[in-house]
C-alpha positions in Angstrom: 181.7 98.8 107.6 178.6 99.5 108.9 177.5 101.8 111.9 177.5 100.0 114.9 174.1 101.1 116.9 172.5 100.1 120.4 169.2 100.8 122.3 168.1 103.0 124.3 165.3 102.6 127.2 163.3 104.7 128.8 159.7 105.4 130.4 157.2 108.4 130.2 154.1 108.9 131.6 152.1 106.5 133.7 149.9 104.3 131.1 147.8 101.8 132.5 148.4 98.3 131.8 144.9 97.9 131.7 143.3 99.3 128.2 141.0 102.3 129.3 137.9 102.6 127.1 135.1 105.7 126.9 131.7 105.1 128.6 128.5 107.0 129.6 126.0 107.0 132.2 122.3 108.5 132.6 122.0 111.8 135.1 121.3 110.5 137.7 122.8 106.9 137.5 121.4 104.5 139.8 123.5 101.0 139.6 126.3 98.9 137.7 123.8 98.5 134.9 123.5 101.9 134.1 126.7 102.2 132.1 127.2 102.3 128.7 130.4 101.3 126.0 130.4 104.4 123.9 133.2 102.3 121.7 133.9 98.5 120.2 136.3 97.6 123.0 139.5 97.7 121.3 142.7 99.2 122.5 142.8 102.2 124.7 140.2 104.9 123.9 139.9 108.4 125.6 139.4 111.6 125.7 135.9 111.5 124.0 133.5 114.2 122.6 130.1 114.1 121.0 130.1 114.8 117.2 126.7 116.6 116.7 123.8 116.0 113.9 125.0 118.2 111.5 128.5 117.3 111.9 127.8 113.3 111.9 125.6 114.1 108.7 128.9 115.6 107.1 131.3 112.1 108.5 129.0 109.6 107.1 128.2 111.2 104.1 132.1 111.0 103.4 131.9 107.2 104.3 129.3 106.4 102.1 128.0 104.2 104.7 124.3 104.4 103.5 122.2 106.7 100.7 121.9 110.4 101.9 118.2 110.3 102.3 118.9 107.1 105.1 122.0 109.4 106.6 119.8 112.4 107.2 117.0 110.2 108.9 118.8 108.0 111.1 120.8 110.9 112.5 117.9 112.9 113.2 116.1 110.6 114.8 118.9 109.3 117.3 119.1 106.0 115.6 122.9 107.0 114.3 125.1 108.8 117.0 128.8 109.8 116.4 132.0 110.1 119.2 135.5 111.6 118.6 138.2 110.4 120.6 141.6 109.2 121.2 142.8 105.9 120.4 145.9 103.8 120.3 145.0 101.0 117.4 146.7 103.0 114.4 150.5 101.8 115.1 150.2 102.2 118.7 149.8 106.2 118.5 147.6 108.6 120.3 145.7 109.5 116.9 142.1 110.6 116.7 139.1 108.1 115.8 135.5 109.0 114.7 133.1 105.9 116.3 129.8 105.9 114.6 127.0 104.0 116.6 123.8 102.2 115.2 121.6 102.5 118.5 118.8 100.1 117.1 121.5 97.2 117.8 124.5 99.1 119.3 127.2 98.2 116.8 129.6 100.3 116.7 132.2 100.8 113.6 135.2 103.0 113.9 137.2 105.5 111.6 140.7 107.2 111.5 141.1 110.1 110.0 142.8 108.8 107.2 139.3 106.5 106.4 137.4 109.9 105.7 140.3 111.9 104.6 143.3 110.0 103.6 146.4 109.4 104.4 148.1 112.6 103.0 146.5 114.6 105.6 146.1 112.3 108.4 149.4 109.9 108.0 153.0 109.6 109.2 153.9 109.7 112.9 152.1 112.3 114.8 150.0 112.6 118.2 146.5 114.1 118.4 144.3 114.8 121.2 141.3 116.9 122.2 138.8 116.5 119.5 135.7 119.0 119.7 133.2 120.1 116.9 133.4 123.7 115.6 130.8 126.0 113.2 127.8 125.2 112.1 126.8 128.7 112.9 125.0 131.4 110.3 127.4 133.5 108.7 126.2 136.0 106.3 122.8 134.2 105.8 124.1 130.9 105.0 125.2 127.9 107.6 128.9 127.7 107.8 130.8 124.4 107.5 131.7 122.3 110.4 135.0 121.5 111.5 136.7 119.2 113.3 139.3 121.1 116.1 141.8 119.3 117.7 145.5 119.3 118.7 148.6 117.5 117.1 152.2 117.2 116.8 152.6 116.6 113.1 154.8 119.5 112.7 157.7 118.5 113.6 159.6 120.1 117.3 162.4 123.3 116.0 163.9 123.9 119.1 164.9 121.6 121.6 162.8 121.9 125.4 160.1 123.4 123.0 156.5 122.5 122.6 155.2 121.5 119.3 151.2 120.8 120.4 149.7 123.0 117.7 145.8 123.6 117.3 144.5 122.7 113.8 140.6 122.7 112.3 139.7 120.5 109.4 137.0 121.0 107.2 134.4 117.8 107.8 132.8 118.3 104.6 136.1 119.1 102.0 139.1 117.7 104.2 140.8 121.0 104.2 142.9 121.7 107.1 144.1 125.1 108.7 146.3 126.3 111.4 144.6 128.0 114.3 147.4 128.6 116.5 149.7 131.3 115.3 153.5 130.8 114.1 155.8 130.4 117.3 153.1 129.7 119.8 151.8 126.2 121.4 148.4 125.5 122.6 146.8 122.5 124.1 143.5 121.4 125.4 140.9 123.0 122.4 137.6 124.2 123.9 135.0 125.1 121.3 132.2 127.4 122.6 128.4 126.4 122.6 127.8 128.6 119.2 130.4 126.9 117.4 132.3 130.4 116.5 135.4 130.6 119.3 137.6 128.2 120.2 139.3 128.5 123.8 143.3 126.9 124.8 145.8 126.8 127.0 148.5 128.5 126.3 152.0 128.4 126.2 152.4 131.7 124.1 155.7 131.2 122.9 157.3 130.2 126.1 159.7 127.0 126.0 159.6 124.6 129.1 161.3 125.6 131.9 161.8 122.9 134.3 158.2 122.5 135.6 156.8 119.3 136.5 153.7 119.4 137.6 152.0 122.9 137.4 152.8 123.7 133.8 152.5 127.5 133.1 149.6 128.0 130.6 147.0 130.9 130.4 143.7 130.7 128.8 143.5 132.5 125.1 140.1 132.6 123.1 140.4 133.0 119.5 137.8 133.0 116.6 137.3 130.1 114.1 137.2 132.3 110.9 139.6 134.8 111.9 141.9 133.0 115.0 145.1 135.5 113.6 142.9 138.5 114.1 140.6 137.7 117.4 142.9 136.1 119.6 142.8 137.4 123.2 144.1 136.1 126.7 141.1 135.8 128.6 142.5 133.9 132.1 145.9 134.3 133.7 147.5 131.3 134.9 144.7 128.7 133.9 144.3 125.6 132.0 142.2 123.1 130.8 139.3 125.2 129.7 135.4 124.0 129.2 132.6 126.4 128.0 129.7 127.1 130.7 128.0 129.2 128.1 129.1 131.8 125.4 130.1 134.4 127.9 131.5 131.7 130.5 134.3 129.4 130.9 135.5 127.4 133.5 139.3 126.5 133.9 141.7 124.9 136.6 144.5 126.2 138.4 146.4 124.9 141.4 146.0 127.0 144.7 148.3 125.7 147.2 148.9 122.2 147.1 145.3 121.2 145.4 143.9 121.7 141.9 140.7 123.6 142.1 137.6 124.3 139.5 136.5 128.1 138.6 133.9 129.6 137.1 129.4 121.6 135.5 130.3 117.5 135.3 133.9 117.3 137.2 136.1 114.6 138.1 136.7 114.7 141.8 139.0 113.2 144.5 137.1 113.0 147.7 140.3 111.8 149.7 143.9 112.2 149.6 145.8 109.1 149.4 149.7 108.0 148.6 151.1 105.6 146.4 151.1 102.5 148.5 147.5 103.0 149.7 145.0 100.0 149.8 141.8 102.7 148.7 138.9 103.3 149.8 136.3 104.6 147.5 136.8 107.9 148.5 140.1 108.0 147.1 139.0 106.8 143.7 138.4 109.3 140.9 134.9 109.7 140.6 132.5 112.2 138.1 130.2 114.2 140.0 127.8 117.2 138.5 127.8 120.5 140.3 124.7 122.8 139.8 126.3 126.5 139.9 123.3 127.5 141.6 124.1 125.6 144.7 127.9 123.9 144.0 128.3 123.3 147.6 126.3 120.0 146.9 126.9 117.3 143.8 125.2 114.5 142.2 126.9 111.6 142.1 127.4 109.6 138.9 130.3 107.1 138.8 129.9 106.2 142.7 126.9 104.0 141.7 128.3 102.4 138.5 131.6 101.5 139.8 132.5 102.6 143.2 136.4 101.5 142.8 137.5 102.4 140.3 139.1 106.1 138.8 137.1 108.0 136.2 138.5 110.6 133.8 137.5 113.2 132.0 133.7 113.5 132.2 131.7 115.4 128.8 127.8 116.1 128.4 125.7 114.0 126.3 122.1 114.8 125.0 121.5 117.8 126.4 122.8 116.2 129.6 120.6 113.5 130.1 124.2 112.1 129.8 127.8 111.8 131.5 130.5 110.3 129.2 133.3 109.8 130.4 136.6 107.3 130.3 138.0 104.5 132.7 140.2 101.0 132.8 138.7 98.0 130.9 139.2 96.0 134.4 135.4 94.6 134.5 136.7 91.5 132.6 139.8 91.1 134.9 138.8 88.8 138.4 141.3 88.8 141.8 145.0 88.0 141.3 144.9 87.8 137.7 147.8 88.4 135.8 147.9 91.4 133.5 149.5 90.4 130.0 152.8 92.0 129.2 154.1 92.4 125.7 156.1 94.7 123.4 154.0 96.9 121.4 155.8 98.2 117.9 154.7 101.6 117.5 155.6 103.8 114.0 158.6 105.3 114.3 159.6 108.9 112.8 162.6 107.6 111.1 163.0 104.3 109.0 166.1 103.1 110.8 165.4 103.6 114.1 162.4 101.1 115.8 160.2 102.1 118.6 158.6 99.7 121.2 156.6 100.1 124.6 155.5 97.7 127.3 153.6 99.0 130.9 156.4 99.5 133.0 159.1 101.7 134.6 162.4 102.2 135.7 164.3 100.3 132.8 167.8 99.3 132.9 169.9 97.3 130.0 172.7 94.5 130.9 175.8 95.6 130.1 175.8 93.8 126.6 172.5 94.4 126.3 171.2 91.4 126.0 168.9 91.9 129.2 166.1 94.2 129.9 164.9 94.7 133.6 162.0 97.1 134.6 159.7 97.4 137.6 155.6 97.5 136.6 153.6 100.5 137.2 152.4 99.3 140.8 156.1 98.8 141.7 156.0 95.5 143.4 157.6 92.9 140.6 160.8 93.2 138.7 160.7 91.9 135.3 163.6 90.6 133.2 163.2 90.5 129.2 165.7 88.8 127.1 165.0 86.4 123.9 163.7 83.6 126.1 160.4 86.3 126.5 159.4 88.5 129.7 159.3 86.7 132.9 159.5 88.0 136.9 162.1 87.6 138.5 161.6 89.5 141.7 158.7 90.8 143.7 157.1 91.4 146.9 153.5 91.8 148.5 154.5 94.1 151.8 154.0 97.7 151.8 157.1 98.5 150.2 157.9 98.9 146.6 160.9 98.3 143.9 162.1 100.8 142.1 165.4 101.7 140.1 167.0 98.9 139.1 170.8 98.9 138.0 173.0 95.9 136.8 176.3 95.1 138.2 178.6 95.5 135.5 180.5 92.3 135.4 178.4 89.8 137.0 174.3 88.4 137.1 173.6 90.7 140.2 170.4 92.9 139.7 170.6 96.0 142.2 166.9 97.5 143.5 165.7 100.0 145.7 162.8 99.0 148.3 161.1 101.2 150.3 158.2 104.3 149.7 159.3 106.8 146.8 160.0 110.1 146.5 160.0 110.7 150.3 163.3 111.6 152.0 162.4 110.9 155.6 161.4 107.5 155.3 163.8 104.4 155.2 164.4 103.3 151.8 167.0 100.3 151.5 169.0 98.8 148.6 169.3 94.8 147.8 171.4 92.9 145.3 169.5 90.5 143.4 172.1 87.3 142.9 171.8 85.2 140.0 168.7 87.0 138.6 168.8 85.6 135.5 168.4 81.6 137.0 164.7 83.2 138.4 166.3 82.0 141.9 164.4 85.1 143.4 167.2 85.6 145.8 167.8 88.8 147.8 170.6 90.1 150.0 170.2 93.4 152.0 173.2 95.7 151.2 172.4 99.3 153.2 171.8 99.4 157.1 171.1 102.1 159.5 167.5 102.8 158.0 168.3 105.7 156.6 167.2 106.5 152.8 169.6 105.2 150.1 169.0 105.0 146.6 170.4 104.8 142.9 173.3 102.3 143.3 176.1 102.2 140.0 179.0 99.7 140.3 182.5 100.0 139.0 183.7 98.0 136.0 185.2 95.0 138.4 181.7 94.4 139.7 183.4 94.7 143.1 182.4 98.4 144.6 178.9 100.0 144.5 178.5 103.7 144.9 175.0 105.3 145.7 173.3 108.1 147.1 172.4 108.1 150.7 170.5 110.9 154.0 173.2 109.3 156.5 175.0 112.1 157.0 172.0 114.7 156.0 171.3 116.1 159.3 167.3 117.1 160.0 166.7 118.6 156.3 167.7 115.2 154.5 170.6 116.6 152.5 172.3 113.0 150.0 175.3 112.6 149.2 177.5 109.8 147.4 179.1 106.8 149.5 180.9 104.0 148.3 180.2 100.3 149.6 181.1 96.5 148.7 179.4 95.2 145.7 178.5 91.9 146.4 177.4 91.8 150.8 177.3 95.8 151.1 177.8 97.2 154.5 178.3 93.7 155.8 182.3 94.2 154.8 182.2 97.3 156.9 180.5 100.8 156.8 180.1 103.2 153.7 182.8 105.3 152.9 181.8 108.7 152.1 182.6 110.2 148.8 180.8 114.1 149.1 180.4 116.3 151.5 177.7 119.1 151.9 174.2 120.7 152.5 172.7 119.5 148.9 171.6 116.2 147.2 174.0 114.8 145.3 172.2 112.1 143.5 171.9 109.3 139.7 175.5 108.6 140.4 177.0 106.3 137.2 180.3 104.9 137.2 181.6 104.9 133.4 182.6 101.5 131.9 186.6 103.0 131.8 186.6 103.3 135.1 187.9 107.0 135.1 184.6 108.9 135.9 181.9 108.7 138.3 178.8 111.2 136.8 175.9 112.2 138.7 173.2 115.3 139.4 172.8 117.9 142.3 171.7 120.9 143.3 174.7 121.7 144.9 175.4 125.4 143.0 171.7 126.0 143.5 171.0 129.9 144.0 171.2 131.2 147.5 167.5 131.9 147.4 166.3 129.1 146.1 163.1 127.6 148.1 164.0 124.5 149.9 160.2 122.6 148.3 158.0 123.6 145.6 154.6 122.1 145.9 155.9 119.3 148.2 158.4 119.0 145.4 162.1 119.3 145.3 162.3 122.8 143.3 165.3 121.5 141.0 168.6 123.7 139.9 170.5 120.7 139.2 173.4 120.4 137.0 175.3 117.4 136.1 178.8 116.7 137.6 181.9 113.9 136.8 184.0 113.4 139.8 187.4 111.9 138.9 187.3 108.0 140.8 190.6 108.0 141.9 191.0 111.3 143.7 186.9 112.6 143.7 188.0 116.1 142.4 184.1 117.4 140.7 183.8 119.4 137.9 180.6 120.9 136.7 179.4 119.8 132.9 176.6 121.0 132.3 173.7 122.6 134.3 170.1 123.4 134.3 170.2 127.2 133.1 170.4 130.3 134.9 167.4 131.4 135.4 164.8 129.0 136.1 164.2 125.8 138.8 165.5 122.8 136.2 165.8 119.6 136.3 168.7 118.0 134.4 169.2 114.5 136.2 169.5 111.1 135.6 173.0 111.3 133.2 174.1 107.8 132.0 177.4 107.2 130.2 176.8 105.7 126.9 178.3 102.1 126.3 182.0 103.2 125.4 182.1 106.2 128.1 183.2 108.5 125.5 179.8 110.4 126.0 176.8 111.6 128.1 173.3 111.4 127.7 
């Protein structure tokens, strides 16, 4: 008999629906037609670098493109220029791509990896990011080989809530590829200094994850590109993200307060704050703006002229700096109220039997016989519905409010959501039963009241009750617990019933399909001195708890770890309820 298997959904990292591509502009930049397409215009490209003469001699020589004696004179005269950056078009993976451009006509023809070096270096499923050129420097009266440094995951994770970004260098003019960071220690964001001997990165220095979300604990190490075993040496404390100023300077950044800040010079800034729900003004769009050290109270503006709405990442020099490159979304081509395509993108898996897909979304959540995929898009204002008729909406709205967490009911075609402004406990946040979602009747029925904030509703295996997390009873500091309410017209067949009681958040309740067990995260053995926020943040210590569902007895199964702020949440039962995930 074979093994009977499922699917499992789930969302990462914000990725915009609309393909970013790399682009530069002159310093200074005056209008819209000042910008440049560093790339062909296919799939998402970032995170781009300049690949030098020398270096670009090396590539192209590889290639075979044209003879030598035509390689050496179009690259020294400008007329061939070369970009290394990150691209999604090999299987849907972040892998690294070498774009060579003829400037006489702008084409532009693009390489992987495996083009120039093959596929039994640069195949199989792995992630790279962060490409920079190294060497080219004299050593011992002869010019040493260039190399290509970057990061990747091709080795594969040891350890679960373990890094595995690794720095490597490959040899552009043999292939031959090295470790630079040493055994047992993760590094990200390569920086290669302006003489092409040292390479500078962030750090994790052996240290597993530890529950951080959003300042990740990384210090600044410089280490040597002939010798990185020997002549690595932390350089910045607390630091990450590091750019050479000159050979004796870097610049980093590190959060201070509630803001990340630039030390010690092309940035991309955020003139003014906004939330999520904003309508922005171009203030609040990310823009690229050059800071002259000598006076870095004022800026020049680049991207404010080229496109004043719109957010800019990532900003490198060009040509001495007669340049700013720099990556952004492909929206030029979209006009007002267009529809942004949705599909499912196939991406190469790590093992044979197991298939990986992705489509611009969040918050997804299966039918209970899987037959139906619901998620919310990235701006939160539609809920979509995938099954084998295709993707359609089935839900959305236009007010200031968004959608978020969707759950089914487990025995009938009602589509729970929450509606109201995320991850912010003092504002009302509501929960509606979608009826008949999958007839597209865009039907909603309001299920909480009081305005108070209530969120992540589960129902029983009858389809009849509906447990969820509410700040009814919180008192001024917003403390959740679980309530229990009727599953089809809420608090309309009378008020909540209260199922925990205390000064925590109890919260991602599940009821299992056997009806036993309810499952769900809190905080509530948090240490006694544990802060109450953490950059505006909730600091974590949860643990994951089953409360029996006919007499709401708790017992703790597993929790965050002793030491540190974690954040173990969102537990689901998997389909038979025999086990957690």
């Amino acid at each position: 008999m074979g093994e009977s298997r499922g699917s499992i959904a789930f969302f990462t990292s914000y990725r915009p629906p609309v393909p970013l591509d790399i682009f530069c502009s002159p310093v200074p930049a005056s209008s819209r037609q000042d910008e440049l397409l560093l790339t062909d215009g296919l799939s998402y490209n970032y995170n781009g670098q300049p690949v030098p003469p020398e270096a670009l001699k090396m590539i192209v020589k590889r290639l075979e493109l044209a003879p030598e004696a035509m390689i050496e004179a179009d690259v020294d005269s400008g007329r061939l220029t070369g970009l290394v950056f990150v691209s999604e078009r090999q299987h849907n993976l972040e892998t690294l791509q070498i774009a060579v451009r003829f400037t006489d006509d702008d084409d532009v023809k693009v390489f992987t990896l495996a083009d120039i070096y093959g596929t039994e270096l640069f195949g199989g499923v792995r992630m790279e990011d962060s490409g920079c050129i190294a060497g080219g420097y004299e050593l011992d009266g002869q010019t040493s080989d260039h190399y290509l440094v970057y990061v990747s995951t091709k080795e594969p994770v040891q350890e679960r809530r373990s890094p595995w970004n690794i720095v490597y260098k490959t040899n552009l003019r043999t292939g031959e590829t090295e470790r630079l960071t040493p055994p047992g220690t993760f590094d990200i964001s390569p920086s290669v200094s302006p003489s092409g001997k040292r390479v500078a990165v962030a750090s994790y220095q052996g240290k597993k994850w530890d529950g951080e979300i959003k300042d990740l604990p990384t210090s600044i190490y410089v280490m040597s590109v002939e010798s990185p075993s020997l002549d690595r040496e932390r350089v910045i404390e607390n630091g990450g993200w590091p750019l050479w100023g000159s050979e004796t300077v870097i610049f980093f950044h590190r959060m201070t307060g509630e803001n990340w800040g630039v030390f010690r010079v092309a940035v991309a800034t955020i003139r003014q704050k906004s939330v999520f729900f904003d309508v922005r003004v171009e203030a609040q769009y990310r823009h690229i703006e050059v800071f002259d050290m000598s006076s870095p109270e004022k800026s020049l503006q680049i991207t404010q002229y080229t496109k004043p709405k719109g957010d800019h990442y990532n900003p490198f020099v060009m040509d001495s700096g007669k340049y700013i490159g720099y990556h952004r979304c492909q929206s030029d081509h979209l006009q007002h109220g267009d529809d942004v395509p949705r599909q499912f993108n196939k991406l190469l898996s790590p093992h044979e039997d197991v298939g990986l897909f992705r489509v611009a979304g969040a918050f997804p959540a299966f039918s209970k016989d899987g037959s139906k995929l619901a998620f919310v898009d990235n701006e939160f204002k539609a809920m979509w519905l995938a099954n084998s008729d295709g993707m359609r909406v089935v839900f959305e709205t236009d007010g200031p409010n968004g959608i978020f967490s969707p759950v089914w009911n487990q025995k009938k075609d009602i589509l729970y959501v929450c509606m109201g402004p995320s991850f912010k406990p003092n504002e009302t946040l509501e929960i509606y039963a979608i009826p008949h979602v999958s007839s597209g009747a865009r039907e909603r029925r309001l299920l909480t009241k009081g305005k108070f904030n209530n969120a992540f509703p589960s129902t029983n295996p009858e389809g009849t009750k509906l447990i969820f997390r509410s700040t009814r009873d919180g008192g001024d500091k917003k403390y959740k617990n679980l309530y229990i309410m009727d599953a089809e017209v809420g608090e309309d067949a009378g008020e909540a019933e209260r199922l925990t009681e205390g000064d925590w958040t109890d919260t991602h309740c599940q009821w299992s399909p056997n009806r036993d067990w309810i499952v769900f995260s809190s905080n509530r053995d948090r240490p006694a001195d544990a802060p109450e926020h953490y950059h505006g943040l909730d600091p974590g210590y949860f643990a994951v708890y089953l409360m029996n569902a006919s007499d709401s007895s708790v017992v703790r199964v597993l929790r965050s770890g002793y030491d540190f702020s974690g954040h173990v949440n969102h537990p689901v039962f998997s389909p038979d309820g025999e086990a957690l995930w």
